[in-house]
N, C-alpha and C positions, 0 to 999 in steps of 0.2 A: 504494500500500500504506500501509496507518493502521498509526503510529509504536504498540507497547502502552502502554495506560493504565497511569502507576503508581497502585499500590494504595493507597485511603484507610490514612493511620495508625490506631493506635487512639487517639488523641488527635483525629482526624477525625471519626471512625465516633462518638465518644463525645458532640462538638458536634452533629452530626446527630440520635442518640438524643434527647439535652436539648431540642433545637430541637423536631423533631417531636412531642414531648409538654410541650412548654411549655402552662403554663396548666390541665393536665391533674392529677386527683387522684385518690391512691387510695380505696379503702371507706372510709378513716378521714380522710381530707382530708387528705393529708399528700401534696407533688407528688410526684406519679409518678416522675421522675428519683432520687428518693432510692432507690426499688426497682431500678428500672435499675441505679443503681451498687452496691447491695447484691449484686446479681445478679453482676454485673461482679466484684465484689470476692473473692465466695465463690469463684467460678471459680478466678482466680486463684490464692486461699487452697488449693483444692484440685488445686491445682498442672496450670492449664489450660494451652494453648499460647494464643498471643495471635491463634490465626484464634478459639476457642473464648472468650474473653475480647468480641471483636467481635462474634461472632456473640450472647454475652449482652446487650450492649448493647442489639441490635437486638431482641430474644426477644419484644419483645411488638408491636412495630413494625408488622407484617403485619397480625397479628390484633385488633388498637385500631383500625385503621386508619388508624393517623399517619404513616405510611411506606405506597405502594402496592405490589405484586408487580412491577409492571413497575419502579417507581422499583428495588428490589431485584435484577431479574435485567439490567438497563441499570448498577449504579452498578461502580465500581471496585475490588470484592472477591472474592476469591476463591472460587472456586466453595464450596469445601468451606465457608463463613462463610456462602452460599446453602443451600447445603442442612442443615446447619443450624438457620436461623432458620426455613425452610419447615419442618423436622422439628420441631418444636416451637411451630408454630402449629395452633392448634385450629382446625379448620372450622366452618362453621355446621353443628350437627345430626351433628357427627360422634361416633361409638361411640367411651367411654374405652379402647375394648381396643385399636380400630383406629389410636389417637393412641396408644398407648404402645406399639403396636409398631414405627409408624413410625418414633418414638424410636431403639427400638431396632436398626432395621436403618440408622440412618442414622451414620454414626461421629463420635465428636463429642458427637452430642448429649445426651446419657445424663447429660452432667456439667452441661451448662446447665441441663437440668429440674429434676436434684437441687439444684444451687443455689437456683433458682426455688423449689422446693418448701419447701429450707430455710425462703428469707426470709417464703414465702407462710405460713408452717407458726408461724411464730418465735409463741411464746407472748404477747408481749410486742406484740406486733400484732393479733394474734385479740382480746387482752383488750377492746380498745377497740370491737371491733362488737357488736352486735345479737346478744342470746343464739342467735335464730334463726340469723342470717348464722354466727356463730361455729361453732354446730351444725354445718350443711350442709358447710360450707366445711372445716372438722376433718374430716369423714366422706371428702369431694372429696377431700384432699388422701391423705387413708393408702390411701383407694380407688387410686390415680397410685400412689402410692409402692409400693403393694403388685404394680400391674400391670406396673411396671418393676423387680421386682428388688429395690427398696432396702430397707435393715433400716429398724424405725421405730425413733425415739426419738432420733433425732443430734442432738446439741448447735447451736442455730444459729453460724454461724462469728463470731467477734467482731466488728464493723463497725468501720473509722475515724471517728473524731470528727471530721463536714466541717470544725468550724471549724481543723482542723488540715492541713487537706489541701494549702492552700497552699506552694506552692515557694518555698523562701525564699535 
């Protein structure tokens, strides 16, 4: 009989997130990991449990492909942090209705997307794309927001300054 796995920290889960998107940048060149923790943070801020805190970490993990499904359903978290990151991975060719219902039948994840959507939404990141990309992408997001429920117009949550982040 196999002794249980203990479960990755969020201090674990968070080195994996950075790790598997090392190197990686967003629409605006800015690494990926800072969205991660943005995501991470807002959760949080929005008063998450730490499986939903993990589970944002990973949020884009599946669907970037820097993280595989199996590495996901093999590693040492809890299922509910599994289902989850699955509920809030987009499929190839998948219908916005059918992704935000997923969402929403899955418990949990309602609060990871609305973060996501926050950061993805933050005026202050849109400004720097391509009139085009800003266009679509503003349309994308209220389109999600509207298919889940959320009121428009929320304030993005206020980010920590990384260079403050250190434990001292």
């Amino acid at each position: 009989m196999t002794a249980p796995r203990t479960p990755l920290t969020l201090a674990e889960v968070e080195t994996i997130a950075r790790t598997a998107h090392a190197g990686r940048t967003d629409k605006a060149g800015h690494p990926y990991a800072e969205h991660l923790a943005a995501v991470a943070h807002g959760v949080r801020a929005r008063s998450g449990t730490d499986e939903q805190i993990a589970a944002a970490w990973l949020h884009d993990a599946v669907e970037d492909d820097a993280l595989s499904a199996a590495w996901l359903a093999a590693a040492a978290l809890p299922q509910q942090v599994k289902d989850m990151v699955l509920a809030v991975t987009r499929r190839d060719g998948e219908d916005l209705s059918a992704y935000a219902r997923r969402i929403l039948a899955t418990p949990g994840a309602l609060l990871i997307k609305e973060s996501d959507l926050a950061h993805n939404a933050d005026p202050a990141r849109l400004a720097v794309l391509e009139p085009a990309t800003r266009t679509r992408l503003t349309a994308k997001y209220a389109q999600v927001r509207a298919l889940l429920g959320l009121t428009a117009g929320e304030p993005p949550i206020e980010q920590p300054d990384p260079a403050n982040t250190a434990d001292d």
